[in-house]
C-alpha positions as CSV (number, residue, x, y, z in Angstrom):
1,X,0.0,0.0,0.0
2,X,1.9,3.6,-1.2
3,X,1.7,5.7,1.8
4,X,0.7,9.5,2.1
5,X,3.9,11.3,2.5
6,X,2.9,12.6,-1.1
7,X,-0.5,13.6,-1.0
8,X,-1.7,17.2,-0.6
9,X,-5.1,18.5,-0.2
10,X,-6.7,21.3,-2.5
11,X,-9.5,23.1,-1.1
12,X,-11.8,25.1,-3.0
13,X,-13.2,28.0,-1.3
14,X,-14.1,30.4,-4.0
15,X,-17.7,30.1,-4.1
16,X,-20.0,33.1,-3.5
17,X,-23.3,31.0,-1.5
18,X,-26.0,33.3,-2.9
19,X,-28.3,31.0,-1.8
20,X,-27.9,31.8,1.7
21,X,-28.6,35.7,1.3
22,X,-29.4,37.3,4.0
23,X,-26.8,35.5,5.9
24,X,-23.8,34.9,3.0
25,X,-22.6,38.3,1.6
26,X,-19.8,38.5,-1.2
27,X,-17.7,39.3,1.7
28,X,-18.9,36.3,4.0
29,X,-19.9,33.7,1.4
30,X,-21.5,30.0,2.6
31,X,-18.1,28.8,3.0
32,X,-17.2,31.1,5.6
33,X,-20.1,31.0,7.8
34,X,-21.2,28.0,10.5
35,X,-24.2,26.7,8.5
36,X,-24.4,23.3,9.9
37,X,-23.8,24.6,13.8
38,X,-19.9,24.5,15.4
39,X,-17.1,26.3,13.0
40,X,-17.7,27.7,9.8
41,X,-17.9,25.1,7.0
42,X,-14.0,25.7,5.7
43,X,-13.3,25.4,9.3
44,X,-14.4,22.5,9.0
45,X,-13.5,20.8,6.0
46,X,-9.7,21.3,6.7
47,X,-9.9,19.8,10.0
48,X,-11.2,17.0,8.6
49,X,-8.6,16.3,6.0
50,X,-6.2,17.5,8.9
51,X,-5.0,14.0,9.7
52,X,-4.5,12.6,6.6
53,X,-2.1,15.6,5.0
54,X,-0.3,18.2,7.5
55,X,-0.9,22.1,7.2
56,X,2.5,22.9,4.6
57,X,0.4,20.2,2.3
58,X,-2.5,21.8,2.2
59,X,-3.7,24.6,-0.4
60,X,-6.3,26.8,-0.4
61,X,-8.0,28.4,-3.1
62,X,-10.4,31.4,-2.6
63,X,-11.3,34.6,-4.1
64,X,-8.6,37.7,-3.9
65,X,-11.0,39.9,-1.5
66,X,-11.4,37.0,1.2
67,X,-7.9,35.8,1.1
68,X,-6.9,37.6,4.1
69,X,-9.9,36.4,5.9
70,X,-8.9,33.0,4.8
71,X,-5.6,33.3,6.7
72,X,-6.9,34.7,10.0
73,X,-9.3,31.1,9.6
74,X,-6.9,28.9,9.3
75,X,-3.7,30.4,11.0
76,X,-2.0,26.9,10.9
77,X,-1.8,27.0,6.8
78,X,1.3,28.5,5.5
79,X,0.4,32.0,4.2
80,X,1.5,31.0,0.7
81,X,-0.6,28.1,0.5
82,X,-3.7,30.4,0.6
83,X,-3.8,31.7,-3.2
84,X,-6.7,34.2,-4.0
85,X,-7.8,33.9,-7.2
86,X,-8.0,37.6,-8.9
87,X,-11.1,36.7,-10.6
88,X,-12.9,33.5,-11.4
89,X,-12.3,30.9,-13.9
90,X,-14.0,27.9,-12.1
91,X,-12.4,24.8,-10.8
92,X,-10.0,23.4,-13.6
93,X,-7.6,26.6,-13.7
94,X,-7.8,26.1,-10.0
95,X,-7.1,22.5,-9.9
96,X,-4.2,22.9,-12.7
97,X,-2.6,25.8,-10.4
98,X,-2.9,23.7,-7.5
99,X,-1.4,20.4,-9.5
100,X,1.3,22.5,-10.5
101,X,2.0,24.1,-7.2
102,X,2.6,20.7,-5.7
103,X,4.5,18.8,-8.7
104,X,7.1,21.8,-8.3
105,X,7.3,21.2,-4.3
106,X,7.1,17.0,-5.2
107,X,7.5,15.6,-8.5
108,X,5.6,12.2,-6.9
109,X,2.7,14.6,-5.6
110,X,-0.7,12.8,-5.5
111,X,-3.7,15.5,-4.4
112,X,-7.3,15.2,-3.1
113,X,-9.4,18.2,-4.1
114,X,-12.3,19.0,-1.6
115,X,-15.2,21.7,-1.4
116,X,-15.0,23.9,1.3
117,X,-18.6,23.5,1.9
118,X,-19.7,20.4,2.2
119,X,-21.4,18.4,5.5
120,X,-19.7,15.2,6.6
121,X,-20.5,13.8,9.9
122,X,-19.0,10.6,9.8
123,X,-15.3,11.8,9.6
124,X,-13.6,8.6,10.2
125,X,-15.3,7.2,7.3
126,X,-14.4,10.1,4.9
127,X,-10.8,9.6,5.8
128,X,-11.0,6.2,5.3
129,X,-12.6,6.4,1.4
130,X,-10.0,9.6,0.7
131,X,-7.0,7.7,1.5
132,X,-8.1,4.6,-0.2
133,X,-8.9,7.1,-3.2
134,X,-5.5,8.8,-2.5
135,X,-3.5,5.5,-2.9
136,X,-5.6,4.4,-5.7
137,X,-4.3,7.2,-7.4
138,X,-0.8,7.4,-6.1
139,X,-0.5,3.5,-8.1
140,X,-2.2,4.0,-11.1
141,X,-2.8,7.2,-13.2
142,X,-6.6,7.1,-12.5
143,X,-8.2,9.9,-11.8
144,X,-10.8,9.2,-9.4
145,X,-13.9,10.8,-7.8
146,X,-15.9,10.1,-5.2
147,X,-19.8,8.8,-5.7
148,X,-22.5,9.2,-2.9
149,X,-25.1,6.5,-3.3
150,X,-28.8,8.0,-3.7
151,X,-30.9,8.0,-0.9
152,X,-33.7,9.3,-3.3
153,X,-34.2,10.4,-6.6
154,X,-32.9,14.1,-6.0
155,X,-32.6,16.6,-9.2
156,X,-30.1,19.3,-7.7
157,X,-26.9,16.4,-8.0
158,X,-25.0,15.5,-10.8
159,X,-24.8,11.6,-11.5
160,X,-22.2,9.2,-12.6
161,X,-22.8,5.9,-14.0
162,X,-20.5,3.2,-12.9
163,X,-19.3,0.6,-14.9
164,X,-17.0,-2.7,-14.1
165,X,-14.9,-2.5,-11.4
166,X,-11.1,-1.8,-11.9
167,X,-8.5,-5.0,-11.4
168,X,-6.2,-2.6,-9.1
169,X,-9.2,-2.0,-6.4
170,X,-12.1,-4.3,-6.8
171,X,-14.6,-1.5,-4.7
172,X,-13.8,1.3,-7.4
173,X,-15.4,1.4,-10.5
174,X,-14.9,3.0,-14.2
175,X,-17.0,5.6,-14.9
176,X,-19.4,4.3,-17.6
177,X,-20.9,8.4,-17.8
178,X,-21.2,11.6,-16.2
179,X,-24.5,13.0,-16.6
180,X,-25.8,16.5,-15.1
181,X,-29.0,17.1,-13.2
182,X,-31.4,15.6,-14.3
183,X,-35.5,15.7,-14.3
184,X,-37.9,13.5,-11.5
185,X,-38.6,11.0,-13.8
186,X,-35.0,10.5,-14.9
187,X,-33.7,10.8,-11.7
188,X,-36.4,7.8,-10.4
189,X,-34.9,5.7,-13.2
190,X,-31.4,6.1,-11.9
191,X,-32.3,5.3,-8.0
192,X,-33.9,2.1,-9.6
193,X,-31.4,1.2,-11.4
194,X,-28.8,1.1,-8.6
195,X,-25.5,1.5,-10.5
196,X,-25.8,5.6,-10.2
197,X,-23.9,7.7,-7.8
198,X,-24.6,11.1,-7.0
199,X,-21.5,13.1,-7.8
200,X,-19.7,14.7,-4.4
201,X,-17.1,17.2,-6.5
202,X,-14.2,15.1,-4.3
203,X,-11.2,13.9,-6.3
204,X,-8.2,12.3,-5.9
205,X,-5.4,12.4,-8.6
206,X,-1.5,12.3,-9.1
207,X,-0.3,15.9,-9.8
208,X,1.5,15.0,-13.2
209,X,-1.7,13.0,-14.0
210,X,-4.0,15.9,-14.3
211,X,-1.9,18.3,-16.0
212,X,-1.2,15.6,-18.5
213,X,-5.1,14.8,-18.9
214,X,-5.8,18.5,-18.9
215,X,-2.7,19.3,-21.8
216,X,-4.6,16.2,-23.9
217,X,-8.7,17.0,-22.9
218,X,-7.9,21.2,-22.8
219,X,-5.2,22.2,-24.7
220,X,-5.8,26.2,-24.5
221,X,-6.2,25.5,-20.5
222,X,-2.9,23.3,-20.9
223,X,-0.8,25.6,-22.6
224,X,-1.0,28.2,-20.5
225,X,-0.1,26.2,-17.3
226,X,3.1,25.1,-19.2
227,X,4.0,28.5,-19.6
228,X,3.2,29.4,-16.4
229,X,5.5,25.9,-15.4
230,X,8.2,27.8,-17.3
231,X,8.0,30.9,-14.8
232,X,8.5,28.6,-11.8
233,X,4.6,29.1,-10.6
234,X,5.9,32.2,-9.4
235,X,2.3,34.3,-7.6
236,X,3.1,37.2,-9.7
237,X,2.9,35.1,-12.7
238,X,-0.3,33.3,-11.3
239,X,-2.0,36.5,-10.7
240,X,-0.6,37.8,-14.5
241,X,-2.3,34.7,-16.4
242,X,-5.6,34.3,-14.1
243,X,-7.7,36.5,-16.2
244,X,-7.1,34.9,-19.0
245,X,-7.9,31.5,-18.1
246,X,-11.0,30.3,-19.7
247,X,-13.9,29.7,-17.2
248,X,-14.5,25.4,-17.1
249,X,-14.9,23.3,-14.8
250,X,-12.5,20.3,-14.5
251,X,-15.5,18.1,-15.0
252,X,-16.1,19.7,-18.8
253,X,-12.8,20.3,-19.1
254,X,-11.3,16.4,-18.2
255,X,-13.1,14.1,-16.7
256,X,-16.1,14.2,-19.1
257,X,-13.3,13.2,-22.3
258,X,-10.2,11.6,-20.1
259,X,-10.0,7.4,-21.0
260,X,-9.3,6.6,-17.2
261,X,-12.0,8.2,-15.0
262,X,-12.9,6.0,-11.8
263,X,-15.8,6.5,-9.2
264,X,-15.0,5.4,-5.4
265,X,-18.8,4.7,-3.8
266,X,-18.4,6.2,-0.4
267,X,-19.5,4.8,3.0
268,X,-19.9,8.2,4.9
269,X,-23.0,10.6,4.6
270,X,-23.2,13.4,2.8
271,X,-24.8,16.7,2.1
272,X,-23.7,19.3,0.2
273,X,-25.7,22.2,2.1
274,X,-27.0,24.0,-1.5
275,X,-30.0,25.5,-0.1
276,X,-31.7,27.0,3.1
277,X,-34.1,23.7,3.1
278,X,-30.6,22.0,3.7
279,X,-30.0,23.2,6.8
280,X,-33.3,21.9,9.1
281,X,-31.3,18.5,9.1
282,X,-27.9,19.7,11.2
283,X,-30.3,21.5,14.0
284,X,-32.0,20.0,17.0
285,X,-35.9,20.6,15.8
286,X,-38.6,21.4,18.5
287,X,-41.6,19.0,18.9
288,X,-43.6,21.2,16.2
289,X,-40.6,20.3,13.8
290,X,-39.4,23.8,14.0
291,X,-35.5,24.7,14.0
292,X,-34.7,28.1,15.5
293,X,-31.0,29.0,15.0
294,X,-29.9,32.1,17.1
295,X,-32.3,34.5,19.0
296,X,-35.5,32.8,17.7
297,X,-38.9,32.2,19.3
298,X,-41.9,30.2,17.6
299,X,-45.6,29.6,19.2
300,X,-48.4,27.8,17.5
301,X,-46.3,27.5,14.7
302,X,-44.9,24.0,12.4
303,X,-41.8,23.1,10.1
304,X,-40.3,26.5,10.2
305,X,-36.3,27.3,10.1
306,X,-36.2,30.8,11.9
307,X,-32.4,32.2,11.9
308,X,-31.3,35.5,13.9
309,X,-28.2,36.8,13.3
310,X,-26.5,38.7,17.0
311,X,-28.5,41.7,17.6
312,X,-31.8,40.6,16.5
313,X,-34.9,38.5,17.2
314,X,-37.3,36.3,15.2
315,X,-40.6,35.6,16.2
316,X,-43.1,33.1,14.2
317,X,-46.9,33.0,15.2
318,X,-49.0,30.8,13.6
319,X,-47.7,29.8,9.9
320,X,-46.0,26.8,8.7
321,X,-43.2,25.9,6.7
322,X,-41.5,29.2,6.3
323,X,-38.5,30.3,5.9
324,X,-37.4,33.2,7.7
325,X,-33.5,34.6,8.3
326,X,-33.2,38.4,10.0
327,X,-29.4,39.8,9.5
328,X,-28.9,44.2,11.0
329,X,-29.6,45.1,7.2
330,X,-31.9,42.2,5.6
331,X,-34.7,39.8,6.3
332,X,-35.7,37.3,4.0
333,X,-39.3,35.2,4.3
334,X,-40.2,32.6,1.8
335,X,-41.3,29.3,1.7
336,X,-39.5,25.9,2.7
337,X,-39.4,24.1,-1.0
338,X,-38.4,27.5,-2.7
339,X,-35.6,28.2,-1.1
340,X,-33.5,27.4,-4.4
341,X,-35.2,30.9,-5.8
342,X,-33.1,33.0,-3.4
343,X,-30.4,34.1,-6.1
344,X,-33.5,35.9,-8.1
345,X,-33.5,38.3,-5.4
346,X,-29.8,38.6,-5.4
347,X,-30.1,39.8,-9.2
348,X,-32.4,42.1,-8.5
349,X,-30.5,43.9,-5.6
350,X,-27.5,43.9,-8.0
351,X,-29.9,45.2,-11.2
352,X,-30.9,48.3,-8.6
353,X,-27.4,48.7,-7.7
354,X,-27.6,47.7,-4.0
355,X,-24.6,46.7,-3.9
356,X,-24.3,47.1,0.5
357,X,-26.7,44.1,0.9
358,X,-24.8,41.8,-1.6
């Protein structure tokens, strides 16, 4: 079994979470904020990686503006391992910058990429299915990602279907397909079928094996890391070619065209906290099935989430399934089930110029 001394972890913390207006601003995106109860979600997600891969092994990518407030977060990461991204170009620039960022430190680098914002409760278990990805990856040039087996026939995932499993690690499985979100009726068909995962955005891959598949799946995206290879990955060179990185995702980019693409079905639970309706299920709920998160009261009332930022108090008399979140400078009702809408609201307060409640 390869060991770990070559693995580092990429964490991508670039998101804005418009979803969770009032509460996530472009200056305190979802990422940044304690969704799910106990430390903020990045908070989180590094401290569980933590005993797999040490602090000077771990990279974080985020936008320029929160950088700083990135470092104050997480003041065991080496300064220069927090990289903010001037603008942003989506998740394969990133991941290429990162590969090439640790090939440089370790030619034999292998790297797990994780969201910053994802729930895992079971962190044992996580650990357990990264490494096993890690080493999968550190023996063969695979590049693998992690599937989630359905609990229901959900439409906000992505989906991979799995086909036989590979001779190097029996539990592992070729990706037959990736497919994006798809409708009720499609999605009952997959959770039927049972050889569909949900797709968790966690991957594990040797550095030189996802510049190589990007150079052969992206060659614009490829090119331009080579040259920035040339220049040493040198931050004023990174910040220099940013903006001119097309804006892809490493699934489009890679894994949807690279021959060797391999799904590890994970044993841990997951949610990927995308909505307000996510967040009922990581707070106690009162006999009525309300959750009240801060300074927030409800009488005669059923299935509410009620959220009060410091300073301010919620109060719900008589209504049902409501969503209501009170911040110093916005308050946001709507109903549970539409919670998904949010970001119509946020392009409204943008189209008015409002730009002190984004």
């Amino acid at each position: 079994m390869p060991s770990l001394e070559h693995a580092w972890i990429l964490v991508m913390a670039g998101g804005s979470g418009t979803r969770f207006w009032p509460l996530s601003r472009a200056s305190r995106p979802k990422q940044m904020l304690p969704l799910a109860g106990g430390p903020p979600l990045l908070r989180r997600t590094v401290d569980r990686a933590r005993p797999l891969v040490p602090p000077s092994r771990t990279l974080v990518f985020t936008a320029a503006g929160l950088a700083p407030a990135v470092r104050r977060m997480l003041p065991e990461i080496p300064p220069g391992n927090v990289l903010g991204e001037p603008v942003g170009r989506n998740t394969a620039p990133c991941v290429g910058v990162a590969a090439g960022l640790a090939r440089a430190r370790d030619p034999r680098a292998v790297m797990a990429v994780l969201p910053a914002d994802h729930v895992i409760s079971d962190e044992r278990a996580f650990r357990a299915d990264l490494s096993r990805a890690l080493r999968l990856a550190a023996r063969e040039p695979w590049l693998v990602t992690l599937g989630v087996r359905p609990t229901g026939p959900a439409t906000g995932y992505g989906y991979i279907e799995t086909g036989p499993p590979l001779p190097v690690d029996r539990r592992a499985r070729r990706v037959r397909r990736f497919i994006e979100k798809p409708s009720l009726a499609r999605a009952r068909r997959f959770l039927a079928a049972r050889r569909f995962l949900w797709n968790a955005g966690i991957f594990a891959w040797g550095a030189e094996t996802i510049l190589g598949a990007i150079r052969a799946c992206h060659p614009t995206l490829g090119r331009r890391l080579d040259a920035l290879d040339r220049a040493r990955w040198a931050p004023a060179a990174i910040a220099r070619a940013y903006p001119a990185f097309p804006s892809i995702s490493i699934d489009y980019a890679v894994l949807e065209k690279a021959p060797q693409v391999a799904v590890l079905p994970v044993r841990f639970e997951w949610d990927d906290v995308g909505t307000w309706d996510a967040i009922p299920a990581h707070h106690p709920a009162d006999r009525c099935g309300n959750v009240c998160v801060g300074d927030a009261v409800a009488e005669d009332a059923r299935e509410n989430l009620l959220v009060a930022e410091k300073g301010g108090l919620v109060a719900a008399l008589g209504v049902k399934g409501l969503v209501v979140v009170h911040t110093p400078d916005a308050t946001l009702v709507c109903p549970r089930g539409r919670t998904q809408e949010i970001r119509k609201i946020v392009e409204t307060l943008r189209s008015r110029g409002d730009a002190c409640r984004l």
